[in-house]
C-alpha positions in Angstrom: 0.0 0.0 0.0 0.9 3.4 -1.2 -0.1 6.3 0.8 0.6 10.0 -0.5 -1.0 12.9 1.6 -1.4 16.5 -0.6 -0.8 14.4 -3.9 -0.5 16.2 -6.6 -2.9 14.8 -9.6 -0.8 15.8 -12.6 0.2 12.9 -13.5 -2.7 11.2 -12.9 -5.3 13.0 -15.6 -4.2 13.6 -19.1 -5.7 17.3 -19.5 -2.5 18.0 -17.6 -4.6 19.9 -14.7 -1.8 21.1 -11.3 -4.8 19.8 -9.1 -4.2 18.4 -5.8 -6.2 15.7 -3.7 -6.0 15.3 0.5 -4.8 11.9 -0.6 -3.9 9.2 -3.3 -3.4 5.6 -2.4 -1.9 2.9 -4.5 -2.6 -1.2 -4.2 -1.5 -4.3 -5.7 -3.6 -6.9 -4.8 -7.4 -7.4 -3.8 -5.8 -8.0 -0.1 -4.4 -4.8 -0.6 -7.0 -2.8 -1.6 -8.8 -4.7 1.1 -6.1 -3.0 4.4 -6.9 0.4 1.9 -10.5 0.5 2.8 -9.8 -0.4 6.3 -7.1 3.0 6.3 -10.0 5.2 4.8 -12.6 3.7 6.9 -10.4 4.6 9.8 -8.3 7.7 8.9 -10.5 9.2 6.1 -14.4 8.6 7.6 -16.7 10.7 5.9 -13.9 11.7 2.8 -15.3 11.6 -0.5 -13.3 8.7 -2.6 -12.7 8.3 -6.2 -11.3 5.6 -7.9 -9.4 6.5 -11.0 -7.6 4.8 -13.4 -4.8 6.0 -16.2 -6.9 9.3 -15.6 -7.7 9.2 -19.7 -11.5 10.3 -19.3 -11.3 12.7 -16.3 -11.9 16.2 -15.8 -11.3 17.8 -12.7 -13.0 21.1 -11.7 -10.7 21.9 -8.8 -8.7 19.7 -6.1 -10.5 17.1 -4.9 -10.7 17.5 -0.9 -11.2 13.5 -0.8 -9.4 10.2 -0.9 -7.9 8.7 -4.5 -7.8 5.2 -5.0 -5.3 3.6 -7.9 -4.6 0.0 -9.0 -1.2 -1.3 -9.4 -2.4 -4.7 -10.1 -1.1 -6.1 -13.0 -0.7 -9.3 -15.2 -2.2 -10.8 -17.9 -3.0 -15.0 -17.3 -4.3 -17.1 -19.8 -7.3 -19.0 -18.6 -8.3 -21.3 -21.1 -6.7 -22.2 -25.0 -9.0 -23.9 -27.6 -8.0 -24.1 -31.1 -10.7 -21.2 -32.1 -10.8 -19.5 -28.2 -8.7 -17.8 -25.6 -9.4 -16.7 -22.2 -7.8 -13.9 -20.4 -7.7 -12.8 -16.7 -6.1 -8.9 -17.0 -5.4 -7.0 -14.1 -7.1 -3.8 -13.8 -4.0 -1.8 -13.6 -2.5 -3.3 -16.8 -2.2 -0.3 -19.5 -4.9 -0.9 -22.1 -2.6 -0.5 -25.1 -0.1 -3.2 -23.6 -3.2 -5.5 -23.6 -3.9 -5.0 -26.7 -0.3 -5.3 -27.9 0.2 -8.5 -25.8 -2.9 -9.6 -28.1 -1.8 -9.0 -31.0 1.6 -10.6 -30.8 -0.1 -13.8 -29.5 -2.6 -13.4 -32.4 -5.3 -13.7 -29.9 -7.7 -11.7 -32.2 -10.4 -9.1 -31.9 -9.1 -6.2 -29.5 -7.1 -4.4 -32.6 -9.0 -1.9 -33.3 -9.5 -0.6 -29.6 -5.3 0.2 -30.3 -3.7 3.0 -29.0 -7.0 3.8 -26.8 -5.3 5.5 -23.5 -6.2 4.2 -19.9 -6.2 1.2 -18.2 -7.9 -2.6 -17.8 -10.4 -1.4 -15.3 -11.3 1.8 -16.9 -12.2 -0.1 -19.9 -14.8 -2.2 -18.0 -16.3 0.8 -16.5 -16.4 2.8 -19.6 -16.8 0.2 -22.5 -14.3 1.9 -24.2 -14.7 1.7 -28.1 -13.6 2.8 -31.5 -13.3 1.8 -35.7 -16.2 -0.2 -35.0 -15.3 -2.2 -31.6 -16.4 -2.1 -28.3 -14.7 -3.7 -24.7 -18.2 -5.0 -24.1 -17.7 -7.4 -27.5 -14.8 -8.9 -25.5 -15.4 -8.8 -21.7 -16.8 -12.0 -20.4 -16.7 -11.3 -17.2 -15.4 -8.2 -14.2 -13.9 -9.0 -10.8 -14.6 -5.8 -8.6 -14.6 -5.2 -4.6 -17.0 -3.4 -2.9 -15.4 0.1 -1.5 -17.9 0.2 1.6 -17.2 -3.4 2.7 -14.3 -4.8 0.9 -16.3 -7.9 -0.6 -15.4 -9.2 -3.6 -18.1 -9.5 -6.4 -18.1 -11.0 -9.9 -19.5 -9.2 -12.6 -20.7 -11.4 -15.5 -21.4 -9.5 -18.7 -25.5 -9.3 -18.5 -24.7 -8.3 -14.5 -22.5 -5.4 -16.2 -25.2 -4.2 -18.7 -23.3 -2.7 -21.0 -24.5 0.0 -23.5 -23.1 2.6 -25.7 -19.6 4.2 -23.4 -22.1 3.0 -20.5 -21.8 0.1 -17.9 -23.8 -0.4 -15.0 -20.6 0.9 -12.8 -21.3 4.2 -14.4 -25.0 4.2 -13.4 -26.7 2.4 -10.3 -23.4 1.5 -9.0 -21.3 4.5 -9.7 -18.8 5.6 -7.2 -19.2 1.7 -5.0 -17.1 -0.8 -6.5 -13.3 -1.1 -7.7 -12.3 -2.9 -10.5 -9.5 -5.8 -9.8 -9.8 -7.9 -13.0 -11.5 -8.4 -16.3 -12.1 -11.5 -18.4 -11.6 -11.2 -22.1 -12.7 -14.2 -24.3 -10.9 -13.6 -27.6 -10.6 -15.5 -30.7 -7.9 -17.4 -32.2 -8.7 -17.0 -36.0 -8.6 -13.9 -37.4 -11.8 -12.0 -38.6 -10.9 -8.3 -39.5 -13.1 -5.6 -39.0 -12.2 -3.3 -41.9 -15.7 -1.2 -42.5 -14.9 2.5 -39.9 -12.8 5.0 -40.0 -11.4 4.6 -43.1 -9.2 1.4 -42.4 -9.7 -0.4 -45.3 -8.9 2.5 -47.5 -5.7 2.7 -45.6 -4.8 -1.1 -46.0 -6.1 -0.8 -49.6 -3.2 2.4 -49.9 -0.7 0.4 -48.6 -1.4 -2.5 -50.9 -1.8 -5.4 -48.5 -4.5 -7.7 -49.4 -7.7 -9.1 -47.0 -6.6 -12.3 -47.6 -3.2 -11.7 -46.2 -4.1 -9.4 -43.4 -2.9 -9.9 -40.0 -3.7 -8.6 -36.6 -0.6 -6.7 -36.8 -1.9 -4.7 -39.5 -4.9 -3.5 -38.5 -3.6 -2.4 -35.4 -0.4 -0.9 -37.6 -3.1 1.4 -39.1 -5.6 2.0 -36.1 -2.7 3.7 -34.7 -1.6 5.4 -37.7 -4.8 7.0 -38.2 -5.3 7.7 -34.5 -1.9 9.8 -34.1 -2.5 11.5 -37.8 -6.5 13.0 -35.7 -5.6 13.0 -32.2 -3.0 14.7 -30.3 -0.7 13.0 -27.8 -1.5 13.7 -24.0 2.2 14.1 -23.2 2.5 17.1 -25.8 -1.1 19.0 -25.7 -3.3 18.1 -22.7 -6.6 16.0 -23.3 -9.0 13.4 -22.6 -9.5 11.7 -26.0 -12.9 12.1 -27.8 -14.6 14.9 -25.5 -18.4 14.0 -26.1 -20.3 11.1 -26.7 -22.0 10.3 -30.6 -25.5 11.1 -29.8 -28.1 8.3 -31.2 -30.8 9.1 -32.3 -34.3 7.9 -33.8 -34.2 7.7 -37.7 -36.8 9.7 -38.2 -34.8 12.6 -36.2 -32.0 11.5 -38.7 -33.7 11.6 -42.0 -35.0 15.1 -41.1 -31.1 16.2 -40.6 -30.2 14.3 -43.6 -32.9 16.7 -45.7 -30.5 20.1 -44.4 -27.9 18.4 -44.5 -27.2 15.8 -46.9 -23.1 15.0 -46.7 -24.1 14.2 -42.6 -22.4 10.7 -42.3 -24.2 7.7 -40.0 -23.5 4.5 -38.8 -26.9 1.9 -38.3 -27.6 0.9 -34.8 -30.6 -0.8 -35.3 -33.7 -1.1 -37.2 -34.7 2.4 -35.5 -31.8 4.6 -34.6 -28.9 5.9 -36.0 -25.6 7.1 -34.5 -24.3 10.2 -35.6 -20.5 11.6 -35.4 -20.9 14.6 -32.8 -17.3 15.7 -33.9 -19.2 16.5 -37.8 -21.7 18.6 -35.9 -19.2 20.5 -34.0 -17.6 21.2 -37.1 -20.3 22.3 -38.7 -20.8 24.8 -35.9 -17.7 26.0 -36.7 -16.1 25.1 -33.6 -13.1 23.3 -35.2 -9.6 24.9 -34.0 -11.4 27.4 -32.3 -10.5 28.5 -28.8 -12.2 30.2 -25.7 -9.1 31.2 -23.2 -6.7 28.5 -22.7 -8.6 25.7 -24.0 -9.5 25.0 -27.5 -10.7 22.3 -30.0 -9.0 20.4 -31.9 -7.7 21.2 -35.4 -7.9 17.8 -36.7 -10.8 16.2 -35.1 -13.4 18.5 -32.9 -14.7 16.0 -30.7 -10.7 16.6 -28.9 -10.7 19.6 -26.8 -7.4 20.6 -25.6 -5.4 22.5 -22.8 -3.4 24.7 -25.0 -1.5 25.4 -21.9 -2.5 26.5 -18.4 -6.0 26.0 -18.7 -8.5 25.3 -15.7 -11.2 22.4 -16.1 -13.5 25.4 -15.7 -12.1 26.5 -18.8 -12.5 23.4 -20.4 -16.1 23.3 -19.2 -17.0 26.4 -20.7 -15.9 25.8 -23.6 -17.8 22.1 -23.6 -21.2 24.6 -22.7 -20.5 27.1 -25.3 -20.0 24.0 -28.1 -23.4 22.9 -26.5 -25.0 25.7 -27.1 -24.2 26.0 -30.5 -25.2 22.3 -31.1 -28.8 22.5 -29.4 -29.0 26.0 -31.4 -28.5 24.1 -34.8 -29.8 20.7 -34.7 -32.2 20.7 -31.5 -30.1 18.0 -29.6 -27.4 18.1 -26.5 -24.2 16.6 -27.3 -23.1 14.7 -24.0 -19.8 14.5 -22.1 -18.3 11.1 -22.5 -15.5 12.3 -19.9 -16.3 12.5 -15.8 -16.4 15.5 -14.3 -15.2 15.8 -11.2 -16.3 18.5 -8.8 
């Protein structure tokens, strides 16, 4: 068990915010997290507490007068081999892109496209992650979490984690209660690519290679090409990744929009509704590269918005109103935050 007092959080959220909690705690095990909860229960009674992971999809208003919780359990076990199936037990501080890396050199197949997403194992759970077409929920088959209140361990199975779009039932009833430890992946060991978003078959298709002779390694190869080309690195320009969620909507709402506006692109959720790219509507607004203070959007993809340099999550949360605005003003629909704000 770690145990900082006055931590400073900088490291700890990617918008690069100099905020400070009362205290941060690291663990490595469920025991540990286990003696952790008996230290806050003692020391910290009545302290708010927030679990955090790589600190990918936060967005901290000020310093957080509470107690931060962070994994530092790690591995990745293999469960179960068949000839078409693997099974894999990841802890919930493993890095997310060294899971998917591990995968991909072990051709254990389907978690490519998610490459190059920043965060951790147990973020992933929480959030269902997802991009070029994938989601964590395809994957997870199951989520190992303790109880902050009592310290009892709980499996998750995948209906228990009702998973939706960015959504997961630790980001609705259970919110704020339970820490993930580990999460159960069941991938597959013959290669099916998943070639039809963001424009990865046109890359593949520019580079010459064939379906027939794709590999993993490939698709992930140009995941992460087209990722750094749109989205700027967290180390360089503080930010949390894709700002706001796509809003879905009914396809009647969509065919309406598609009359005004008829280069809008779509992707089919179902029979009824449609998802479309919030980032298109904020460009349309005319939001893209735009800036209010210290905190701007993105050049190269407007559903980024970016710390240009000393900015204050108030700043950032300004800005996310004023975009807002301008979408409700335009198209008669909120645009939601995909990132937590804290505070």
């Amino acid at each position: 068990m770690k145990e900082i007092t006055n931590c400073s959080l900088l490291r700890y959220n990617t918008f690069g915010f100099d905020v400070k909690a009362r205290c941060m705690m690291e663990y490595d095990s469920e025991e540990d997290l286990q003696r952790v909860l008996e230290r806050v229960r003692t020391a910290y009674a009545g302290c708010p507490v927030l679990h955090i992971g790589g600190g990918s999809n936060l967005l901290f208003r000020t310093d957080f007068d509470g107690v931060v919780l962070h994994s530092a359990i790690r591995g990745i076990t293999c469960d179960s081999l068949t000839s078409d199936t693997v099974r894999l037990r990841v802890g919930a501080g493993v890095v997310w892109d060294e899971l998917v890396a591990y995968c991909v050199e072990h051709h254990y197949c389907g978690l490519e496209n998610l490459s190059l997403i920043p965060g951790e194992v147990g973020a992933s759970a929480v959030q269902n992650i997802g991009a070029y077409g994938a989601e964590a929920k395809d994957f997870i088959s199951g989520v190992e979490a303790v109880e902050l209140a009592t310290g009892e361990k709980r499996f998750f199975s995948t209906a228990d984690c009702r998973y939706a779009y960015r959504q997961s039932v630790f980001k609705q009833e259970l919110r704020g209660r339970y820490a993930v430890t580990y999460v159960w992946f069941d991938l597959s060991t013959a290669f099916v690519p998943n070639l039809d978003y963001g424009g990865i078959r046109r890359e593949l298709e520019a580079e010459g290679i064939a379906t027939e002779h794709l590999r993993p390694a490939d698709v992930r190869r140009v995941v992460m090409n087209i990722r750094r080309s749109k989205l700027p690195d967290p180390a360089q320009t503080g930010n949390a990744g894709s700002f706001f969620m796509n809003p879905v909507v009914e396809k009647s709402v969509y065919e309406e929009w598609i009359r005004r506006y008829p280069d809008m692109p779509h992707y089919e959720v179902d029979t009824e509704h449609v998802k479309v790219p919030a980032g298109w509507m904020i460009d349309r607004c005319g939001w893209k590269g735009r800036s209010l203070g210290r905190a701007a959007v993105h050049d190269k993809q407007a559903l980024v918005l970016v710390n240009r340099g000393g900015a204050s999550g108030a700043e950032v949360l300004a800005l996310s109103d004023a975009i807002r605005a301008s979408v409700r003003e335009k198209f008669g629909i909120d645009i939601r935050p995909e990132v937590n704000i804290i505070g």
